[in-house]
N, C-alpha and C positions, 0 to 999 in steps of 0.2 A: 091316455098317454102319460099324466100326470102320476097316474095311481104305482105303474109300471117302476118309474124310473124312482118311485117311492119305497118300493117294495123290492128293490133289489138288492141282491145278495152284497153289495159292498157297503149297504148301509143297516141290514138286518145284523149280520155276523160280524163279530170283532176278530178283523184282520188280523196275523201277529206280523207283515212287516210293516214299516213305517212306510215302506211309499203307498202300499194298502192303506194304509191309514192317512193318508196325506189325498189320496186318490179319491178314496169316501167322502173325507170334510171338502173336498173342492167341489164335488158330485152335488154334496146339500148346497154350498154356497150358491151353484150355478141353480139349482133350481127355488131357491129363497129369493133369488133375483125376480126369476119368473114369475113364484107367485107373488113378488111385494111386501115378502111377510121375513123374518129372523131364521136361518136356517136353524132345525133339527130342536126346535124349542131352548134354544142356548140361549144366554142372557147376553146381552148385546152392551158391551159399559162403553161409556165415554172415554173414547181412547184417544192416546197422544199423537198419536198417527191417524185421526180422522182429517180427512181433505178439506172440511170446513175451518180447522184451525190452521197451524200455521202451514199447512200445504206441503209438509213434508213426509215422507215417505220411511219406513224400518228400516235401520241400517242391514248390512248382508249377516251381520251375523246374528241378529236377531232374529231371523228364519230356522234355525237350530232348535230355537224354544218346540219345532212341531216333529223335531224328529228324536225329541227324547222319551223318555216315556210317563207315564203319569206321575203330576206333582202335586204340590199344595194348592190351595187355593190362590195364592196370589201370582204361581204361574201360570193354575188354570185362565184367572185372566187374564192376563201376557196374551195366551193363546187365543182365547175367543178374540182381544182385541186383534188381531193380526189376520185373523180372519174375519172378523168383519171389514178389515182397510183390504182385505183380496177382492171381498165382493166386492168393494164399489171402485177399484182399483186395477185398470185391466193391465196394464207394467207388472203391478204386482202378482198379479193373477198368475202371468207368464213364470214368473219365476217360482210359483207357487211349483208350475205343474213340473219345470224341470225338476225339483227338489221330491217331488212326486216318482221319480223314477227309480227304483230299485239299485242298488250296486250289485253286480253277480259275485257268485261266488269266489272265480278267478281274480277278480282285479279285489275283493275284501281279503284274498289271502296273501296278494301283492305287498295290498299298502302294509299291511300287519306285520310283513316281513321286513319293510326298509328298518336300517338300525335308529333313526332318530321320528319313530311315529307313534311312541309311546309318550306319555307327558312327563314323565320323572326322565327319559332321556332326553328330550328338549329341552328341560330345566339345566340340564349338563352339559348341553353344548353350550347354550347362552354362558355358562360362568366361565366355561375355557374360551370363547371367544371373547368374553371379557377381559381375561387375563392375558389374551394372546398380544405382544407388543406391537405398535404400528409397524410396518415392515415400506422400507424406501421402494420397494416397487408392485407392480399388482401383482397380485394372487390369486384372481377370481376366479383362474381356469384352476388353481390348483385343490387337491382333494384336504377336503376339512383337515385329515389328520396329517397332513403334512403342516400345512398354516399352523397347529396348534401346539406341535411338537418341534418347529425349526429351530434349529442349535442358534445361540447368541452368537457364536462364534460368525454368523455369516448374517448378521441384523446389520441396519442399520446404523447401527452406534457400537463403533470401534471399541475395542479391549481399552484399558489403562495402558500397560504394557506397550502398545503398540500405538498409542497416544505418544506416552515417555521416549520411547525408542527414536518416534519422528522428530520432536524436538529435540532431542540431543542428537540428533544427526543434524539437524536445520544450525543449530547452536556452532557444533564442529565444523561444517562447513563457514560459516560466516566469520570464524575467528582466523581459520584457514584464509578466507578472502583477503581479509584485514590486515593480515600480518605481511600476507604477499606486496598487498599496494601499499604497507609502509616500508617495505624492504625496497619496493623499487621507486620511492619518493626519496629513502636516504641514499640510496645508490643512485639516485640522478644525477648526472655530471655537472651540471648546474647549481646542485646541491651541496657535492663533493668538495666542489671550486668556491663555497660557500665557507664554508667548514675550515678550509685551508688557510683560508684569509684570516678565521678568526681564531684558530688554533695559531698563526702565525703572522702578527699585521707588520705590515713594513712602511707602510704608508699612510699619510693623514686620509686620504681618498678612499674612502666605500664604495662597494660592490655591492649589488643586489643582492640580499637575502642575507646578509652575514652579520654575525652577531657582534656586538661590542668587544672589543680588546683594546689593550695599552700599543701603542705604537713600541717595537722595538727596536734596537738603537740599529739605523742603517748600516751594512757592512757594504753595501757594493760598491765599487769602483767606479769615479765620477766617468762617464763616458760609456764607462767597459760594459754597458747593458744594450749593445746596438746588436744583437746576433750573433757574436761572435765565440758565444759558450763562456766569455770570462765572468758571464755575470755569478754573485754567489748562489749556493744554495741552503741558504738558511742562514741563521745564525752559529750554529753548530756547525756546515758544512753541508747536512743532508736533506736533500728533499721533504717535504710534506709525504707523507703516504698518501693521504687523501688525494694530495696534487699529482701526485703518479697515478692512481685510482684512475682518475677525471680523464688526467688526460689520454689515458690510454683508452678509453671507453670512446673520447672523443675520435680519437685518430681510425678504431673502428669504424666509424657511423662515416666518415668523410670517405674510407677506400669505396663503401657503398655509392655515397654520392657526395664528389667533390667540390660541387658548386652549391650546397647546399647552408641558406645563409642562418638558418640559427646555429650547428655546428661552426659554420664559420666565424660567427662572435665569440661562440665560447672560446675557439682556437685561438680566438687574440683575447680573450680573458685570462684564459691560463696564462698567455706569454707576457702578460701585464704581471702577475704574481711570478714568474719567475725572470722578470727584468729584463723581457725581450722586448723593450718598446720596439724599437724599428720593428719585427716584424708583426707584431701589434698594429701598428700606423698603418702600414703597405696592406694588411687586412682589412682594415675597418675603414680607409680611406676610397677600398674598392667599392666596399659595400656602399658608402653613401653617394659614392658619384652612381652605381646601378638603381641604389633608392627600393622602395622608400624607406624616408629617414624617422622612425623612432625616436623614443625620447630614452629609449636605452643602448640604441647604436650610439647617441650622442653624447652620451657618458660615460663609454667605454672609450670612444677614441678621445673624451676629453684626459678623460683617465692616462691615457697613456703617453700622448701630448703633455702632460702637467707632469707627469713624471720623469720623462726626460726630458724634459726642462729645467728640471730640477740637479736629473743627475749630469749635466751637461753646464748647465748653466745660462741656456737659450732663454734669455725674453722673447723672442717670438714665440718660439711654444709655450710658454705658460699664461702670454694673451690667449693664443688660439684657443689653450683648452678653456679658458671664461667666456669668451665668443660662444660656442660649442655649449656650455652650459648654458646661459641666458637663453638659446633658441628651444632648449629641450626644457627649461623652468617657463617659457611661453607655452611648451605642447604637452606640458604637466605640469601645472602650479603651482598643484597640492603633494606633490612626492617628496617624501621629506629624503631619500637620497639625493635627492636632484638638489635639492635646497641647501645640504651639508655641503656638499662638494662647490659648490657654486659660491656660498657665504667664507669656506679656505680659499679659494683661488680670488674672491674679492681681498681677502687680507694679506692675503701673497702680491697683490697688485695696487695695496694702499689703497683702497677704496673703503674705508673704515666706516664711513656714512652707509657706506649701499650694505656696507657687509652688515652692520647692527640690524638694518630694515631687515636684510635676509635670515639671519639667527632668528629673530624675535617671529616671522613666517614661522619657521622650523619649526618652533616652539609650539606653533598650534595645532601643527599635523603629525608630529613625532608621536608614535606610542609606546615604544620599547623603552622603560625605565631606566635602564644606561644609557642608551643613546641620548633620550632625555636631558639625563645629568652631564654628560659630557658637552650637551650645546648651552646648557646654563653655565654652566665653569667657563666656555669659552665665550659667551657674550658677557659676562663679568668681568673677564680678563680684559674685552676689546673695550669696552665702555669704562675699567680704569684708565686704560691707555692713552683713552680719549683725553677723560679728565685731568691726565699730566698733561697733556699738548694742550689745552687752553690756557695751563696754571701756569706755565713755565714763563718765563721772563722773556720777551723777544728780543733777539739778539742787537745790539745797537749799531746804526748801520755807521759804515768805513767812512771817513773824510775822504 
């Protein structure tokens, strides 16, 4: 049986395929087993792949070495060692024998035809998929020469152009933004009514938001500012623009909703700047009996209280409007409007002591540099005043 399987043709004759040849060396290995002894008289070296050392097995591509054709000596050992780890290796054995099988003709003229089965073509795909740019979405269904030839134009990473484009449009809008909400900050009636005041002050008494001015010289008519149209307009004769502006913006907003109470302050704001106390008062005396009371409802109708008080000549209304203040400098402490109007209407009232405590307040909450100077000027003015009324001689009393 032995002699047979010795003397057969796959070990007599030199095969020319390789799985014949692969087929032959397993044929000796399996009966080298048998007998005990080195297959085919081949020299057996201490291999790195022996089971006695570290128990590791030929990688897969190290089975290649049996399907090339004859080499040097130091492949020839490669190979006897690989066949010696088959024989004592039955895993290996197994893959010996797959690799033992023939490729036909049909499928060797398959693989020879795909375009990347050559080794200087794989070299070529490798460098254009190196160069090919990482791409924002997958590609893996897509054909190599598409991935490798995709126009920049539809990468990942926008043009410059179309970088630049988007910021100056981001840019032109935002200044669009910008301009619109300072247009309609300086066209707020509030604003307007600001404006007016300080393009034309008639009055020691401040208004919210409004900037420092010189008081100019009073023209109106002692009384004649009750509603009755005789009050002036201006010093010149003509309205403020901005006061026309305002108040015609206002009288809009009110057809919409007439019970509407910030509209309704400014309608008695504006009529405080064109000398309508009374209907100033009749305004702002509704709103605090319906409430609630503000610390700038409080200072408009002090405002206009203290003004026709003024142009009238009523001590009770120029008390009232200091009542009125004192309750809106308890519900704002720190408002330096609150605190000017309230420190005049103390020295209109001879309160000279409370009025210095209230300037020198002022003085620590004020930030606008005129306003500022204009409460130092007048707490120096009130604190000489002082200083003459202790120095003065007391008068010597009658027999």
């Amino acid at each position: 049986m032995k002699e047979d399987i010795n003397s057969s043709p796959a070990s007599e004759n030199a095969p020319k395929g390789n799985g014949d040849k692969l087929a032959g060396a397993f044929n000796e290995l399996i009966q080298s087993r048998l007998d005990g002894k080195p297959g085919s008289g081949r020299q057996q070296p201490a291999s790195a792949w022996s089971q006695d050392g570290a128990g590791r097995c030929p990688e897969p591509g190290d089975w290649a070495l049996l399907l090339g054709d004859e080499a040097g000596s130091t492949e020839a050992a490669k190979v006897n060692a690989l066949l010696a780890h088959a024989a004592g290796c039955d895993a290996c054995a197994e893959r010996m024998q797959a690799l033992a099988v023939d490729v036909s003709a049909e499928e060797t003229a398959a693989l020879a035809g795909l375009k990347y089965s050559s080794p200087d073509a794989q070299r070529k795909l490798a460098a254009e998929l190196a160069g090919t740019p990482v791409q924002s979405i997958s590609v893996e269904s897509e054909p190599v020469e598409f991935r490798s030839k995709r126009p920049q134009s539809i990468s990942g990473r926008p043009s410059r152009m179309v970088l630049w484009t988007g910021a100056g449009f981001a840019a032109s809008l935002l200044i669009a933004v910008g301009l619109f909400s300072w247009w309609r900050a300086a066209n707020n009636p509030e604003n307007l009514l600001a404006e007016a005041y300080t393009h034309e002050r008639i009055f020691d008494m401040r208004i919210p938001g409004a900037g420092f001015a010189e008081v100019t010289p009073k023209m109106h008519l002692r009384g004649g500012a009750a509603g009755d149209g005789s009050g002036t307009k201006g010093s010149g004769g003509r309205e403020s623009a901005k006061l026309v502006d305002a108040r015609a913006r206002i009288e809009r907003q009110l057809e919409a909703a007439p019970e509407d109470e910030h509209w309704l302050q400014l309608k008695a704001r504006s009529d405080i700047l064109e000398e309508k106390f009374d209907q100033a008062i009749d305004i702002l005396d509704r709103l605090m009996a319906a409430g609630p009371v503000s610390p700038g409802l409080l200072m408009d109708d002090a405002s206009a209280y203290f003004q026709r008080g003024e142009a009238t000549g009523s001590e009770h209304d120029r008390a009232t409007a200091l009542d009125m203040l004192r309750r809106a400098d308890e519900l704002a402490p720190g408002d330096p409007v609150v605190l000017f109007n309230e420190a005049v209407a103390m020295e209109d009232r001879s309160q000279l002591m409370n009025a210095v405590e209230t300037w020198n307040r002022y003085l620590r909450f004020e930030r606008d540099p005129r306003w500022l100077a204009d409460g130092r000027r007048r707490l120096v003015a009130l604190e000489q005043k002082l200083n003459q009324l202790k120095t003065r001689p007391s008068q010597p009393q009658a027999n």
